[in-house]
C-alpha positions in Angstrom: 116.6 120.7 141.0 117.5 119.5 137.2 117.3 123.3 136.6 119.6 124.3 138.8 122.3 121.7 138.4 122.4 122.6 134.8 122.9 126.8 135.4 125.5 125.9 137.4 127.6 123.2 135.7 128.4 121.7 132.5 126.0 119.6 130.9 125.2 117.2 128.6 122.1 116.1 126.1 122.8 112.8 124.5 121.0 110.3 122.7 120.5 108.6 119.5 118.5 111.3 117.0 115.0 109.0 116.7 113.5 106.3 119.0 114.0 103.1 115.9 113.7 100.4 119.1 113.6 100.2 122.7 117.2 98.2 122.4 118.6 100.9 120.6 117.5 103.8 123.7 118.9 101.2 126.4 122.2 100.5 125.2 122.5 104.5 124.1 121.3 105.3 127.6 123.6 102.8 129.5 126.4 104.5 127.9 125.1 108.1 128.7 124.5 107.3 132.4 128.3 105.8 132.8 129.1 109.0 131.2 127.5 111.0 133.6 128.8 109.0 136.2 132.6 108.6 135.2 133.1 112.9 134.6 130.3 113.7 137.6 128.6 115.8 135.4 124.5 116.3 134.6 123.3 114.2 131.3 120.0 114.4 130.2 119.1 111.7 127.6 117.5 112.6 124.3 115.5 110.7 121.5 112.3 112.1 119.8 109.2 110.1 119.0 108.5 112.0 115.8 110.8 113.7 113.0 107.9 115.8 112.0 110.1 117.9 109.1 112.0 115.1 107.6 113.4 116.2 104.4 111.3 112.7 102.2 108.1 111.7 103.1 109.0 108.4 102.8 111.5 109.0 105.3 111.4 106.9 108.8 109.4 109.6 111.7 109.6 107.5 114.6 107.0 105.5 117.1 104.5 108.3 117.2 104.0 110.5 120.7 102.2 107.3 123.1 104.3 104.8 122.0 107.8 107.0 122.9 106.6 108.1 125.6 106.2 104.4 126.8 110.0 104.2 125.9 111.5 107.1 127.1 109.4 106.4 130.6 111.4 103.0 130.3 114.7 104.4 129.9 114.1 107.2 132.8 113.2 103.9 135.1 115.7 101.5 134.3 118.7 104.1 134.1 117.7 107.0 136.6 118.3 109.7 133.8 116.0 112.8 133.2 115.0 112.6 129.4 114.1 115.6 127.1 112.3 115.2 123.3 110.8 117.6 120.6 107.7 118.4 120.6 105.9 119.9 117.1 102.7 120.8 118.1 101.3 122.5 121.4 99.0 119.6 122.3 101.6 117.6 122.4 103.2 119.7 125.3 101.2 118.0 128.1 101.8 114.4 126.9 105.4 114.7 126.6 105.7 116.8 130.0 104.0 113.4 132.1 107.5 112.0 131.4 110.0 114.4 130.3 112.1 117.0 132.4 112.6 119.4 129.3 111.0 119.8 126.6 112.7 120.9 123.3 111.4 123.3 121.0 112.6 122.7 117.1 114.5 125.2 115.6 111.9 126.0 112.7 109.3 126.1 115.4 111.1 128.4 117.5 109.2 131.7 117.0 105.5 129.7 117.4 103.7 131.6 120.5 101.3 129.0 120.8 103.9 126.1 121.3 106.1 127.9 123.8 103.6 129.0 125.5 102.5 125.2 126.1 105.4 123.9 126.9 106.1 127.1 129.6 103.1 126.0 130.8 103.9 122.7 132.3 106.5 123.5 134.6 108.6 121.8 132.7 112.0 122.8 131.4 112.2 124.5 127.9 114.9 123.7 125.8 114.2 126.6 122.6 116.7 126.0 119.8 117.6 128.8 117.4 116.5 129.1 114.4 118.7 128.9 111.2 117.6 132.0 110.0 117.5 133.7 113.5 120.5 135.8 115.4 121.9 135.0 118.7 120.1 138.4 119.9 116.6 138.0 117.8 117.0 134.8 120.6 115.4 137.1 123.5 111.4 137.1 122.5 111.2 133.3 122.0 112.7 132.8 125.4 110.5 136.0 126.9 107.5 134.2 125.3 108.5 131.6 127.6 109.3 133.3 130.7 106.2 135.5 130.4 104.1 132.6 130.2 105.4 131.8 133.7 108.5 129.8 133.4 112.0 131.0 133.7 113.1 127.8 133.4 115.1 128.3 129.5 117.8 126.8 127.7 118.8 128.1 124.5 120.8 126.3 122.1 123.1 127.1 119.4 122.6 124.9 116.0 124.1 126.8 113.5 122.6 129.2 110.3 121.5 128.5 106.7 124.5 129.2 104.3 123.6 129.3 100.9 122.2 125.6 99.4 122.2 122.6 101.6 124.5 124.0 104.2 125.1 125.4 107.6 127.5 127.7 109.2 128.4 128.7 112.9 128.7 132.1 114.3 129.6 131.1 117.8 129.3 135.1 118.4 125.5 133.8 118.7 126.5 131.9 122.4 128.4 135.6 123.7 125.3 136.9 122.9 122.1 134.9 123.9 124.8 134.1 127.5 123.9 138.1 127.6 120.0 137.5 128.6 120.7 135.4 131.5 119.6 131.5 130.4 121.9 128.5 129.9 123.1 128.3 126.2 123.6 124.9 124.8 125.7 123.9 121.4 124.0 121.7 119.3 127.1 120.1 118.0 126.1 117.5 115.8 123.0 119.3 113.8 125.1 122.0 113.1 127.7 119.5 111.1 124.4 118.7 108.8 123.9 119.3 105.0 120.2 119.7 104.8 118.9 117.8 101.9 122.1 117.4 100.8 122.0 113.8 100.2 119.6 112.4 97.8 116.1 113.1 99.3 118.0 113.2 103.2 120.2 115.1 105.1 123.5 114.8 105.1 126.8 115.8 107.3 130.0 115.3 108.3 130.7 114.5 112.2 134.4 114.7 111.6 133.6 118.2 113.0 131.5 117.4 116.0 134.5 117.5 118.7 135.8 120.8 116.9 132.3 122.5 116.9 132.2 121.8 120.8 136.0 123.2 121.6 134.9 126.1 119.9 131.9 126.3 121.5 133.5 126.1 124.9 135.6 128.8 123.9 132.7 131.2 123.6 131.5 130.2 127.0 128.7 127.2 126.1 127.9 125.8 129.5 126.0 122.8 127.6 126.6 120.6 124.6 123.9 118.6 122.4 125.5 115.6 120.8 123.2 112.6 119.7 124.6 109.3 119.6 124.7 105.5 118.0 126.0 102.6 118.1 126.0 102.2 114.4 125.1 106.2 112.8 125.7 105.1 109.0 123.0 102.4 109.6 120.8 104.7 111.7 117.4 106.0 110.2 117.6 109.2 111.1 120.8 111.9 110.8 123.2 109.2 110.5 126.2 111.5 109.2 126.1 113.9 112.2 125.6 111.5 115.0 129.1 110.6 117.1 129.8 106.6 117.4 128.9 105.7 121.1 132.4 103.9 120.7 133.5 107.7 120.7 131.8 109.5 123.3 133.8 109.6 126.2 136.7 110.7 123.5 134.4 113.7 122.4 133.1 115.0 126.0 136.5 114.8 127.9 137.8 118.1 126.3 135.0 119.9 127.8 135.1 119.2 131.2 
């Protein structure tokens, strides 16, 4: 049903980029669910449980796979939402997939058989973002790993390329062509505003360029668009520079719709 709404309308993927409390992923998903609500469209709320390839080691990862499932199984209750997260490793596939309606496959992780295979294998919805060193086209073997596993159920989303040191840059000729094999295609439209590393031991960003990356993501046909979210983003402990305000939501989806 989730599947289905999504290949046939404009969606949405929002969240704050880590689960810090379970405050934090209520007032994020109240906000998420009026959204939904007010434009009539499908949101699906995001957080992970782990940021497995933070940039320090000392850096904040998140409340570990049982505990966020605990809160995301929360949020799905109290709000009615379908929630998605990252997964890392392929036994982690069957965990998430007791609470989650997609699961997302990292961009770095993108080309591991084993993991897409595990997540196809759920019956859950996969959610396989490109790699930064990946085209648009190289896109159709992750996503027939997938499908060949027994589970046409794929998104694929847009998140920008590497671009020399501590930066990203968008070819949006990558949505045209991974639209081509058949799948929903999502833009990631806050990760691609990051600076990787770029900020003392973090990554950094600018989401000045959020709403932009989305118009011009629309314009290459995206039927789905990524943003994670937060009250407060320069005080968040994870990707703080990319995320939109909540305040500013609504003000960044209405274009799209």
């Amino acid at each position: 049903m989730l599947f289905s709404k999504i290949n046939s309308s404009t969606f949405f993927i929002l969240g704050p980029c880590v689960m810090e409390n379970q405050e934090l992923l209520y007032q994020v998903a109240e906000q998420v669910a009026n959204v939904g609500q007010k434009f009539n469209v499908p949101v699906v709320f995001k957080s992970s449980f782990d940021k497995a390839n933070r940039t320090s080691i000392h850096s904040y990862r998140g409340p570990g796979i049982e505990k966020g499932m605990e809160m995301l199984n929360n949020v799905k209750e109290k709000f009615g939402l379908p929630v998605t997260t990252d997964i890392h490793e392929p036994f982690q596939a069957a965990i998430a997939a007791e609470v989650v309606d997609i699961l997302q496959i990292p961009a770095f992780l993108c080309r591991q058989t084993d993991l897409l295979v595990a997540a196809a294998k759920t019956g859950k919805i996969v959610n396989v973002k490109k790699a930064q060193f990946l085209s648009g086209k190289d896109m159709f073997y992750p996503a027939q790993k997938v499908v060949e596993a027994g589970n046409a159920q794929v998104i694929l989303t847009e998140r920008g390329n590497s671009f020399g040191y501590n930066n990203l840059a968008v070819d949006f000729r990558n949505i045209y062509d991974m639209k081509a094999f058949g799948y929903p295609v999502c833009m990631d439209c806050t990760h691609s505003v990051q600076r990787p590393g770029g900020d003392g031991g973090k990554t950094g960003g600018d989401r000045t360029f959020v709403p932009m990356m989305a118009l011009a993501a629309k314009a290459f046909g995206a039927s789905g668009y990524f943003m994670e979210t937060h009250p407060d983003p320069d005080n968040a402990l994870s990707d703080g520079p990319n995320m939109v305000k909540l305040s500013d939501l609504e003000k960044a989806i209405a274009p799209l719709l």
